[in-house]
C-alpha positions in Angstrom: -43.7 23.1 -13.5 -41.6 20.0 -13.4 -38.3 20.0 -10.9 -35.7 17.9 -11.0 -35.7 14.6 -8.4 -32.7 14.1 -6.4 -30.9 11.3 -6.4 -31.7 9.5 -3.2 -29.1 8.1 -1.2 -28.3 7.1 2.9 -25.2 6.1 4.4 -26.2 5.2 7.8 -24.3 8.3 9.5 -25.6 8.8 12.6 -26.8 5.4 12.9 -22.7 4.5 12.4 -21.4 7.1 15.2 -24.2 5.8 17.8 -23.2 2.4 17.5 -19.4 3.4 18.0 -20.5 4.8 21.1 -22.3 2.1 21.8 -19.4 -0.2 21.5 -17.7 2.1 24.0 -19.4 0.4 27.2 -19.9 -2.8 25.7 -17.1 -4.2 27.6 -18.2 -2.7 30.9 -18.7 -5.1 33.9 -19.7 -5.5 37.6 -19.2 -7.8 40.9 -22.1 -9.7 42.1 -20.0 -11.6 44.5 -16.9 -13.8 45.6 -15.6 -17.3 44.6 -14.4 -19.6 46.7 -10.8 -18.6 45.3 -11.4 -15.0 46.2 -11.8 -14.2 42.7 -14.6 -11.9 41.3 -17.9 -13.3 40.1 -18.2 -10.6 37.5 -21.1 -10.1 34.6 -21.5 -8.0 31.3 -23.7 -4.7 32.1 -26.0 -4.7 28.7 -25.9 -1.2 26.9 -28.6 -0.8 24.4 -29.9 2.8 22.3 -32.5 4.3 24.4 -34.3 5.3 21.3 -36.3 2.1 21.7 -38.9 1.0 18.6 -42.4 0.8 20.5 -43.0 -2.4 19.2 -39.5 -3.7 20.2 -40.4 -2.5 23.5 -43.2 -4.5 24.0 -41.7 -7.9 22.7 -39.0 -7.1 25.0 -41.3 -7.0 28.1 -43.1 -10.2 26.6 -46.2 -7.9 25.9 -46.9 -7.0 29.8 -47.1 -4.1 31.5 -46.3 -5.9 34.6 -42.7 -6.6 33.8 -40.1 -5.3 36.1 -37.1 -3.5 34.0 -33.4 -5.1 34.6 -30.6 -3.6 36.0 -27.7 -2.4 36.0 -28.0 -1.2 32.5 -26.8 1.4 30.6 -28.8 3.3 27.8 -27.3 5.6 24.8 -29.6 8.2 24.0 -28.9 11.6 21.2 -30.5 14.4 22.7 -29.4 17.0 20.0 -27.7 17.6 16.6 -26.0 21.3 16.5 -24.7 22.9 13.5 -21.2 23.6 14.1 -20.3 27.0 12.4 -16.9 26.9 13.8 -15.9 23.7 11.8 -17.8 25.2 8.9 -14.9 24.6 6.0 -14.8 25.5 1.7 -18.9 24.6 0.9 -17.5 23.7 -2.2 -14.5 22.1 -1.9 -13.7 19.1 -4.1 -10.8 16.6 -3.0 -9.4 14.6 -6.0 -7.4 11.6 -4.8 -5.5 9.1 -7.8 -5.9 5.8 -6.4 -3.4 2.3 -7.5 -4.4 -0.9 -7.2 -2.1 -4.0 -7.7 -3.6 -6.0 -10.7 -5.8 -9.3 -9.9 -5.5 -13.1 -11.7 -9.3 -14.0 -11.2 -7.7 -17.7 -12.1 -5.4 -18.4 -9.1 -6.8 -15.8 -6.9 -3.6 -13.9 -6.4 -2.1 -10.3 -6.9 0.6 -9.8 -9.4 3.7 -7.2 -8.7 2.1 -4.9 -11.8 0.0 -1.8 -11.1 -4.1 -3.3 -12.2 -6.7 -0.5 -12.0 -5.9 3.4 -11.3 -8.9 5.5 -10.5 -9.8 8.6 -9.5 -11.5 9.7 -6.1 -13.8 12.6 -5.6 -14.9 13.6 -2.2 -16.7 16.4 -1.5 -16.7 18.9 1.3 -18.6 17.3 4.7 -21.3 19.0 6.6 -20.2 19.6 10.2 -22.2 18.8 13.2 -22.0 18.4 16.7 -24.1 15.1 18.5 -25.4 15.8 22.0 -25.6 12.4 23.7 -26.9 11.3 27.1 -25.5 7.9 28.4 -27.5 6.8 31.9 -26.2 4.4 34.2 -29.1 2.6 35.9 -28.2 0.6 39.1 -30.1 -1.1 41.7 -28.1 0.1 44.8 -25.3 2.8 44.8 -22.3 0.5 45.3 -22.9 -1.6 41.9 -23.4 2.3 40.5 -19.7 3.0 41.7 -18.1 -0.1 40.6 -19.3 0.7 37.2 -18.5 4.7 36.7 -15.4 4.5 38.2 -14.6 1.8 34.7 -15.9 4.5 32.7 -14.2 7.0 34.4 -11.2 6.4 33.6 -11.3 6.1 29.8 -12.7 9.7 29.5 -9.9 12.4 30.5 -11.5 14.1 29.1 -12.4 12.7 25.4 -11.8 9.2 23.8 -10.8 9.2 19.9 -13.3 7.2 18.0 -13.4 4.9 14.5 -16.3 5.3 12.4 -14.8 3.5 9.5 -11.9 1.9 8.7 -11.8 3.0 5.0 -8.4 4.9 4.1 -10.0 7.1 2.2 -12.9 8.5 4.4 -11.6 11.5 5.8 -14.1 12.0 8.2 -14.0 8.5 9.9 -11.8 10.1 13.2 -14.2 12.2 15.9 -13.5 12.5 19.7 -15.8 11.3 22.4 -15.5 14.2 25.1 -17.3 14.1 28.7 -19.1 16.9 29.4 -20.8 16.7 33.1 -21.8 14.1 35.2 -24.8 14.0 37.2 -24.0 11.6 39.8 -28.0 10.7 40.7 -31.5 11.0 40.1 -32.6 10.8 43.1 -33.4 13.9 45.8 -32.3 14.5 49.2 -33.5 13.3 51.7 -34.5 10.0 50.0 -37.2 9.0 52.3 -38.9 5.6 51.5 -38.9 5.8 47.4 -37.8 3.0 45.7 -36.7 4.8 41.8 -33.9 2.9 40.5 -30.8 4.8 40.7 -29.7 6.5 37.8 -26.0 8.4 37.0 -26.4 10.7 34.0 -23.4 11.0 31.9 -23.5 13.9 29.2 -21.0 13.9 25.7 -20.4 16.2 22.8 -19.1 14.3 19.4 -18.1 16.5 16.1 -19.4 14.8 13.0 -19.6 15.4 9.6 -21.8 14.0 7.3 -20.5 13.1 4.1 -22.6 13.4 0.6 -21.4 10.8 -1.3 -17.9 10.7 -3.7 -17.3 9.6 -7.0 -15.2 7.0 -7.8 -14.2 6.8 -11.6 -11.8 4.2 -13.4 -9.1 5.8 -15.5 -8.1 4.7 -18.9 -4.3 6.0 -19.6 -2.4 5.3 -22.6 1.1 3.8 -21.6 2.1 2.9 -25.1 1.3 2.6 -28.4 1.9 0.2 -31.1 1.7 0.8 -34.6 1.6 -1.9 -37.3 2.8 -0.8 -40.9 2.1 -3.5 -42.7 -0.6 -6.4 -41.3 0.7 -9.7 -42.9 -1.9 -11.9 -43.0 -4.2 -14.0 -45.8 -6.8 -11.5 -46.3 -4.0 -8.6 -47.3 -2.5 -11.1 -49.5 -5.7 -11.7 -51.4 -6.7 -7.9 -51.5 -3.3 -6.6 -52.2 -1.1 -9.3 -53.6 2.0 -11.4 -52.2 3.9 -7.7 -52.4 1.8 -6.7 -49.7 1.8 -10.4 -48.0 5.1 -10.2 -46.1 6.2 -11.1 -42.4 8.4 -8.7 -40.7 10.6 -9.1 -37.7 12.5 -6.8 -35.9 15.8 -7.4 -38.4 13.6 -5.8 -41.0 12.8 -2.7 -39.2 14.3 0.7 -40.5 13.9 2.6 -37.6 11.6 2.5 -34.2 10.8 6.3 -32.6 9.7 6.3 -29.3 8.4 9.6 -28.1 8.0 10.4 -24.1 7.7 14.3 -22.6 11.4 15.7 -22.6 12.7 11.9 -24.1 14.3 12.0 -21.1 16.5 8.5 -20.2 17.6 7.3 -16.4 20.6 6.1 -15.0 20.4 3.9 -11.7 23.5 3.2 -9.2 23.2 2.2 -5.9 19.5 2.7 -5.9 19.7 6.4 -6.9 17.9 7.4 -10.3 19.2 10.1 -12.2 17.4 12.2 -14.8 19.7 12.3 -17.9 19.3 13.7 -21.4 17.9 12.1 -24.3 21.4 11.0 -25.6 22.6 10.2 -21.9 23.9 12.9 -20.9 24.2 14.4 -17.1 23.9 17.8 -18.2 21.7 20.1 -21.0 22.9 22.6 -23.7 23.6 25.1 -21.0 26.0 23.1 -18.7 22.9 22.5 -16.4 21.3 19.1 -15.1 18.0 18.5 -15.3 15.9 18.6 -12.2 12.8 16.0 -11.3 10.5 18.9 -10.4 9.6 19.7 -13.8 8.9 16.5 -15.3 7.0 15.2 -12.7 4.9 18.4 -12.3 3.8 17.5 -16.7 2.2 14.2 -15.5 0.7 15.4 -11.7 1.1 15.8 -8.0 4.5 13.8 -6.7 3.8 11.5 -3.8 7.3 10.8 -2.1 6.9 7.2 -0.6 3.9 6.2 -2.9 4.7 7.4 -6.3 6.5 4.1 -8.3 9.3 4.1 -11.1 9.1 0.8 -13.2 11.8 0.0 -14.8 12.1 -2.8 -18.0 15.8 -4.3 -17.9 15.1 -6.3 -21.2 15.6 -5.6 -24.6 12.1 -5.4 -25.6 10.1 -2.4 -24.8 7.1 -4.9 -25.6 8.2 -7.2 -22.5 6.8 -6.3 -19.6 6.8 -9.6 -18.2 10.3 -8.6 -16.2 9.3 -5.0 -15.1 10.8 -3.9 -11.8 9.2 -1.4 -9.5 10.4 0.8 -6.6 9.0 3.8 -4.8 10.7 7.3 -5.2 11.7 9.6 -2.7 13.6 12.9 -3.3 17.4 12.4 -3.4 19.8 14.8 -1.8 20.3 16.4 -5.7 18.0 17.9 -8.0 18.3 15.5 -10.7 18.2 12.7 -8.3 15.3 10.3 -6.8 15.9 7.7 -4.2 14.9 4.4 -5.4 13.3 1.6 -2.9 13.3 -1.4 -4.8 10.0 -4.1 -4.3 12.0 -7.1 -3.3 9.0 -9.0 -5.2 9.8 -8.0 -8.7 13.0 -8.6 -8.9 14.4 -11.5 -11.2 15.1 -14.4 -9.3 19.0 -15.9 -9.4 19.1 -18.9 -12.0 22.3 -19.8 -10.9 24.5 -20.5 -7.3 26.1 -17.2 -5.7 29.4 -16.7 -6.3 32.1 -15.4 -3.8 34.1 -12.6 -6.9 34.7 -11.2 -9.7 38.8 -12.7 -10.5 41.5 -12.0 -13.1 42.7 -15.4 -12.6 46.5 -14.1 -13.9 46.2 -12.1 -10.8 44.7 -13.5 -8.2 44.4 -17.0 -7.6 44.6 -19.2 -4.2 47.2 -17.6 -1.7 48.1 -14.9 -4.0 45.2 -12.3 -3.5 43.0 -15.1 -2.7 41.8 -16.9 0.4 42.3 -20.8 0.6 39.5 -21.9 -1.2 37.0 -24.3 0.8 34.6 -26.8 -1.0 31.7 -24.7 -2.9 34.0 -21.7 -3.4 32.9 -20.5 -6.9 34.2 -17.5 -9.2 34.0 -15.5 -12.1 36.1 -15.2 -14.8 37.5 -12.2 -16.4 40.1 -14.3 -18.6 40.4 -17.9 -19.9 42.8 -20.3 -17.8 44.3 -24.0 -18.3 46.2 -26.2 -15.8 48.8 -24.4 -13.9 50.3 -25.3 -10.2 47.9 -22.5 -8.9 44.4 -23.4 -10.4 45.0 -27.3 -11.2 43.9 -29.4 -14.1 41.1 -27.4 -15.5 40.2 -25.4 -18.6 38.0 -22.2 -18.9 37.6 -18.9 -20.8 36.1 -15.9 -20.0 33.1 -15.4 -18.5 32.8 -18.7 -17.0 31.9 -19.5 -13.6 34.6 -22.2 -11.7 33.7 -24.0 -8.2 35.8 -25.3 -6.1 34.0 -29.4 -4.9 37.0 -29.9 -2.1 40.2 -31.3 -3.8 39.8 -29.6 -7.8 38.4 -26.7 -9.7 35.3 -27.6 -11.8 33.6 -25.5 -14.5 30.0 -25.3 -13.6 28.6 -22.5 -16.0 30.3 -22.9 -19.9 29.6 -19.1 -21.1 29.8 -20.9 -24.8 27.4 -22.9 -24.0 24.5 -19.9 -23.0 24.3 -17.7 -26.0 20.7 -18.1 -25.8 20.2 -18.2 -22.3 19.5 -15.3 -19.7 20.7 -16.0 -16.4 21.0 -14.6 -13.2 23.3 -14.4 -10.4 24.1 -13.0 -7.0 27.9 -11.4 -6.2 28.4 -12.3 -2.4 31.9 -10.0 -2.8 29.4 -6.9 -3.6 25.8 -7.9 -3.1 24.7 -6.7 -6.2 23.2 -9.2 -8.9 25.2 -10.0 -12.3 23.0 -10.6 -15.6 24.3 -13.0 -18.2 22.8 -11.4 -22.0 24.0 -14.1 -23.9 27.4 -12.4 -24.9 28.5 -10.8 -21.4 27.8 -10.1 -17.8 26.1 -7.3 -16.6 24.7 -5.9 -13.3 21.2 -6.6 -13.5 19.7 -3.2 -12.5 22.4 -0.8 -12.9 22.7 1.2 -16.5 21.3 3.6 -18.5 17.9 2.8 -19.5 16.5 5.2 -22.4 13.2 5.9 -22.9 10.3 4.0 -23.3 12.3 1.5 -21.0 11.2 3.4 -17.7 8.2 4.8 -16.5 6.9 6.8 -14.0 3.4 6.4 -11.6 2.4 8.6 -9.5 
């Protein structure tokens, strides 16, 4: 009768926790005598896996039996592997872990500020064991044997936390190293004329586990779909006629639905984001707001620190090229996440900073104003000409003045920036100021509806 083959696999497990334990002593050393400064001559004591290969051995001692072995030394060996029942944990347990990368240009070599591939995790439950080790000391007289234990004394009291991998998600990469006993020699009392090479026997337990492997699988979501009515093109001309051959803009369009779970928009002030209804509004049919829990809970588990919120300031739910992204946090309200803004993604200012925001009809220099020194710029709320308080100089609305020393110059001509979008930094409130082509507007603060925000958790 024909069985099915497993799928072979090895990891290197218990090769992997020796070798940490190896590492342990590797920095271990010993006296051999004085310099003339009254400094130590010290030297590296060798640690190696007693579980020597036979032929190893023998290259090692050149092939000879008459080879004298080297000391001081010391020699890892794993006496025993133990079933721990008392670690024993779910048998079939299955931890599933979403996973976010930041997206790659193969071309330059860089990471972008966009998320690149998501994938999902699945590890499954580890086997528990215990590792009986025996580490010997082996010293040619009993004062080299002291200046060595009392080194590793030290570092056990009584266990030593060890690394077996430094892969976030290996969740069975931490053990302890924990000193049992301590035989201090091999040699019997009295010793008489015997010559055996002095040997301290150090004894550890180490939990393990040992991992089968995990499954590692690429997700494919579906962020947003686009759906062309009518494909203008040659080949539609020619099957259908020129009725049928026509190129549409978005002037042409009738109407554009975008669907999300609960159409739900945001509003974001000083870097809280607040759930709001699908025509804006703070509160529902009912007089109630509505809470974060429930949404979130429709698209998976919320990760408070982790979890992003991307938002698109532009016009064009298409253009992604400006996205901003933050990581969320629970607010102090319901309806309310905190909002920690990647400093990375956010447009960079096109223009100089200005100082404020001025109705120059009330407020000007000395009169709600400070004395204006040279690169003193503002904004206008309303158009000026020359006056005793602002000088020869002409400017409407939405223009940006600066101040070179002795006159006012205009530096930004809102007329001339219909097309334009620029960007600029208020010093008065820190926040940054958009220019749309027809007015100013904070940059990050608004309503944005959806299809212009997203959420990743």
């Amino acid at each position: 009768m024909a069985t099915e083959e497993l799928n072979f696999w090895y990891d290197a497990q218990i090769r992997r926790n020796l070798m940490q334990v190896v590492r342990i002593f590797g920095q271990i050393s010993y006296a051999t005598d004085f310099k003339s400064d009254g400094s130590y001559i010290k030297r590296r004591v060798p640690v190696r896996l007693a579980m020597t290969n036979r032929q190893v051995a023998h290259i090692l001692k050149n092939n000879s039996e008459n080879v004298m072995l080297s000391v001081p030394a010391i020699t890892v060996n794993l006496n025993n592997l133990n079933y721990d029942r008392n670690r024993v944990q779910e048998p079939f347990h299955v931890n599933k872990v979403q996973i976010s990368e930041r997206d790659y240009d193969e071309e330059t070599g860089e990471y972008g500020n966009k998320v690149g591939g998501t994938y999902t995790l699945e590890r499954y439950m580890a086997v528990p064991y215990t590792m009986e080790l025996q580490v010997d000391l082996w010293a040619s007289n009993t004062e080299q044997k002291n200046q060595i234990f009392e080194q590793i004394a030290v570092l056990f009291n009584p266990s030593l936390q060890l690394q077996t991998s430094d892969n976030v998600f290996d969740w069975t990469s931490l053990t302890e190293l924990t000193l049992e006993s301590v035989n201090y020699s091999s040699r019997g009392v009295p010793i008489g004329t015997s010559d055996e090479i002095e040997i301290l026997t150090m004894n550890f337990t180490a939990p393990i586990w040992f991992s089968p492997p995990a499954i590692l699988e690429r997700q494919k979501l579906i962020n947003t779909i686009i759906t062309n009515i009518v494909d203008s093109n040659e080949r539609t001309r020619d099957l259908l006629g020129d009725a049928y051959g026509v190129d549409w803009d978005d002037g042409d369009l009738l109407a554009r639905q975008i669907v999300t779970p609960g159409n739900h928009a945001v509003g974001f002030t000083d870097n809280i984001l607040t759930l709001l209804s699908d025509s804006n509004g703070l509160f529902g049919p009912d007089n109630q707001i509505f809470p974060w829990d429930p949404l979130i809970a429709q698209y998976g588990a919320f990760r408070p620190g982790i979890s992003l919120i991307v938002l698109n300031p532009t016009n064009d739910i298409e253009d992604r090229r400006y996205d901003i992204r933050g990581t969320v946090d629970f607010g102090s309200e319901p309806n309310e996440l905190l909002w920690n803004i990647d400093p990375s993604t956010l447009p960079a200012n096109t223009i100089e900073p200005i100082d404020a925001i001025i109705d120059p009809h009330k407020a000007y220099p000395g009169y709600g104003l400070a004395i204006p020194t040279s690169g003193t710029r503002y904004l206008l709320l309303d158009e000026i000409g020359n006056s005793v308080a602002w000088g020869v100089i002409t400017a409407r609305k939405n223009d940006i003045i600066e101040y070179d020393g002795t006159k006012w110059n205009t530096v930004f001509v809102a007329d001339n920036q219909e097309d334009e979008i620029q960007f600029v930094l208020n010093r008065f409130t820190n926040k940054q100021l958009k220019w749309t082509g027809e007015g100013w507007v904070y940059a990050l603060e608004g309503i944005y509806t959806r299809g212009f925000w997203r959420l990743l958790l």
